[in-house]
N, C-alpha and C positions, 0 to 999 in steps of 0.2 A: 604535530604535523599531520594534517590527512593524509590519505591517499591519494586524492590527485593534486596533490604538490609534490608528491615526491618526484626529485629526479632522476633519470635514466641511469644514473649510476647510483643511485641507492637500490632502485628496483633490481639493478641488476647482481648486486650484492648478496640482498634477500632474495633471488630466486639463486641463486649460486651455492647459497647455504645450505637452503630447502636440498637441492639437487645433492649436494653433498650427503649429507645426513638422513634425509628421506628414502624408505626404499619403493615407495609407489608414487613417483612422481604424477603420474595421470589423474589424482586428485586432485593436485592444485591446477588446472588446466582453467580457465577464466581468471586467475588472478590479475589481469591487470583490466578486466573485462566489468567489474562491477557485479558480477554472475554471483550467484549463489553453489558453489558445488556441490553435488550431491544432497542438498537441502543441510548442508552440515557447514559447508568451507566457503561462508564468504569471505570478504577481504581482511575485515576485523578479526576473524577466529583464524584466518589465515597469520595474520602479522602474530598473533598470540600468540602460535604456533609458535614462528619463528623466535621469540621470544623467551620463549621453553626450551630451543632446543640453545640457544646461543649462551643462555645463563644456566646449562647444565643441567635443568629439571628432566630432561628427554634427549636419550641419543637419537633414534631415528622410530619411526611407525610404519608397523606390518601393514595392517588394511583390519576391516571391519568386523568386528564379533559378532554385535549385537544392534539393532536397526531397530525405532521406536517412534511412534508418535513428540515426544517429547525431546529425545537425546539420542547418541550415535557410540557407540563405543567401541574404541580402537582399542587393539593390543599395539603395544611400544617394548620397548628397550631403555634401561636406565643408561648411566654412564657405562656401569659394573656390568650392564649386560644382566641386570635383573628385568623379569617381566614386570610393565606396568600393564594398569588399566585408563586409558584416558576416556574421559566418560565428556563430550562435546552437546551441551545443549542447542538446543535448536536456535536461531535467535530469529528463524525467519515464521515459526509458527505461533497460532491463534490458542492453541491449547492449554500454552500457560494461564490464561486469563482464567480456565476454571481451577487453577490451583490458588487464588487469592484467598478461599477458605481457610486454608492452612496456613496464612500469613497472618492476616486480619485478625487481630485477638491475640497471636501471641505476646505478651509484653517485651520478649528479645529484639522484636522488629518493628519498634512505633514509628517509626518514618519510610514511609513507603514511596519511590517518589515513580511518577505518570511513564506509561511508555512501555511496550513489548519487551524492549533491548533490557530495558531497567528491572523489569521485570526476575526477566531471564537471570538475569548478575547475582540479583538479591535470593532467588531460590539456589544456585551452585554455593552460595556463600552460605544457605542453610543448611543444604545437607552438609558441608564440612566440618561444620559448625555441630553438629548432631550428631555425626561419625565420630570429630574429636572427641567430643564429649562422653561418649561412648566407647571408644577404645580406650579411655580413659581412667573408666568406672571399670574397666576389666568385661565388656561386657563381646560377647564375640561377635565384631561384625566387620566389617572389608577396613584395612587399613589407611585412615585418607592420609596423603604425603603434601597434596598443594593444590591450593586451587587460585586461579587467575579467570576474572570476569566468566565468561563461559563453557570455562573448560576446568573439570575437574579433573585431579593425578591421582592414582590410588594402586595399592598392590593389587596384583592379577592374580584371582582363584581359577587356578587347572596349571594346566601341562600345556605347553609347546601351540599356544595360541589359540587351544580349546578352552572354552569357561567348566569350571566345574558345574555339574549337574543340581539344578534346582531341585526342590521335594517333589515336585508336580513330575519330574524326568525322572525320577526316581524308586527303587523297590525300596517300602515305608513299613517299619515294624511302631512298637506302641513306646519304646523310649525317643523315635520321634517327635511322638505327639509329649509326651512329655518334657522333652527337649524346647519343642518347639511355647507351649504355657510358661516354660522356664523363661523364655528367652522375653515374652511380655513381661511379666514378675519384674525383671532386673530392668525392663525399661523403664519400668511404671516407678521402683523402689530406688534404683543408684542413680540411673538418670533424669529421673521427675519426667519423662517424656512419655508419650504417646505415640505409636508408628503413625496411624491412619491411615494405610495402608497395608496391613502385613496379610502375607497370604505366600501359600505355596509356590509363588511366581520369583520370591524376590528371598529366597531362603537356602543357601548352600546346601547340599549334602555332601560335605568331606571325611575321610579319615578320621578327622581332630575333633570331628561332631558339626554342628549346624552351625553357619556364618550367615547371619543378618547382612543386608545390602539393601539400597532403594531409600533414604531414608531422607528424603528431601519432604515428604509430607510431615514427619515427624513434629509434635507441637507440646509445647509446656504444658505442665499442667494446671497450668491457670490458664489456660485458654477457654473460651467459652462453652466449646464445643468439643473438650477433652474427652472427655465421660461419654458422649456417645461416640464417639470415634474409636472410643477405646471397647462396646458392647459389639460395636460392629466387626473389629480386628478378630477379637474371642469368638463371634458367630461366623463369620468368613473361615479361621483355620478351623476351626470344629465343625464346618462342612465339608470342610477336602476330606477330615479323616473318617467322617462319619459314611462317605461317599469308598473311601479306599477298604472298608470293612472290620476297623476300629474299634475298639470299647472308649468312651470317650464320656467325659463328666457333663453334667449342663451347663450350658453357658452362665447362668447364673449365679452357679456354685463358685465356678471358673472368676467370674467378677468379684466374689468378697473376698477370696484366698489373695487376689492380686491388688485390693485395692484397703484390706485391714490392716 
């Protein structure tokens, strides 16, 4: 059923829910408007919402962490009153289209089908995909719990609505950096994957050591464009550290240790 079929008492049902469960009602303000909120909450990521919260995935949602070109991410409430991460891609933005690099070529994803919307779906369904895959292998990075078209569920790293601290926000000693060459090693070796994106922007620093996040670029490694995707990861984080005052290996040394 779209949206504008629905009747005045279903509408009013779902905003009743919302209102119940939600504690920043002022988000969904346009929902029966066609609006886009926030470049985050249109109708579709709205009703999804609803959808999450009525089937249990999500008790209610705080407001905003983290704000992105690409995605929006709230902190939530499970049932239990455990912190979530709801990580809401964009569906209204032009910017996916340059992540089709990352698609194109991997053999997990040979049917790609036309359209922004479609687009968007197929990238939240890979990073889950790549997350599971990976928490799987043992390898430490953000726990995924569910993802539904453009909205990904995942546990929340920090405290009381704060993200933990990235490397870049962070005082960095040299078993970072070593933590952090670990953390390729085990993508490249349990999970056959490639980030293609790793960099101090998208790398916890916890207590429990370093938790990987952002893994929607993430690509097999029979993908075309594996191998340089994977020289540029190695020379990206061996310039944060070589930058923070580091002893740090060549990058090239760095590529056979992770790729023999």
């Amino acid at each position: 059923m779209s949206f504008d079929n629905l009747n005045e008492e279903f509408e009013s049902k779902i905003q009743n829910k919302l209102d119940q469960k939600l504690k920043r009602r002022k988000l969904f303000d346009g929902f029966k408007k066609n609006k886009v909120v926030n470049e985050v909450l249109d109708k579709l990521t709205v009703m999804e919402l609803y959808n999450l919260i009525k089937s249990n995935v999500v008790f209610y949602m705080n407001g905003i962490v983290k704000a992105g070109k690409e995605s929006v991410v709230f902190w939530a409430k499970g049932e239990n009153d455990e912190d979530l991460a709801l990580k809401v891609y964009l569906v209204s933005t032009s910017n996916f289209k340059k992540r089709i690099q990352y698609i194109v070529g991997d053999p997990r994803f040979s049917r790609i089908k036309k359209g922004t919307k479609n687009l968007v779906y197929l990238w939240a369904q890979k990073e889950f995909r790549n997350l599971s895959l990976c928490y799987k292998k043992g390898i430490p990075v953000v726990k995924p719990l569910h993802v539904s078209k453009n909205i990904l569920v995942m546990e929340f790293i920090g405290e009381g609505g704060t993200p933990a601290k990235t490397l870049l926000e962070s005082h960095i000693d040299q078993h970072d950096y070593e933590s952090s060459i670990s953390l390729i090693k085990m993508l490249y070796n349990k999970a056959k994957l490639v980030h293609g994106d790793f960099s101090e922007y998208n790398i916890f620093k916890t207590d429990k050591g370093l938790i990987l996040f952002d893994l929607g670029s993430a690509v097999d490694l029979n993908h075309p464009n594996s191998n340089d995707f994977l020289k540029r990861d190695i020379n990206n984080i061996t310039n944060f550290f070589v930058k923070r005052g580091l002893t740090v290996e060549h990058p090239s040394d760095v590529l056979r240790k992770v790729t023999k």
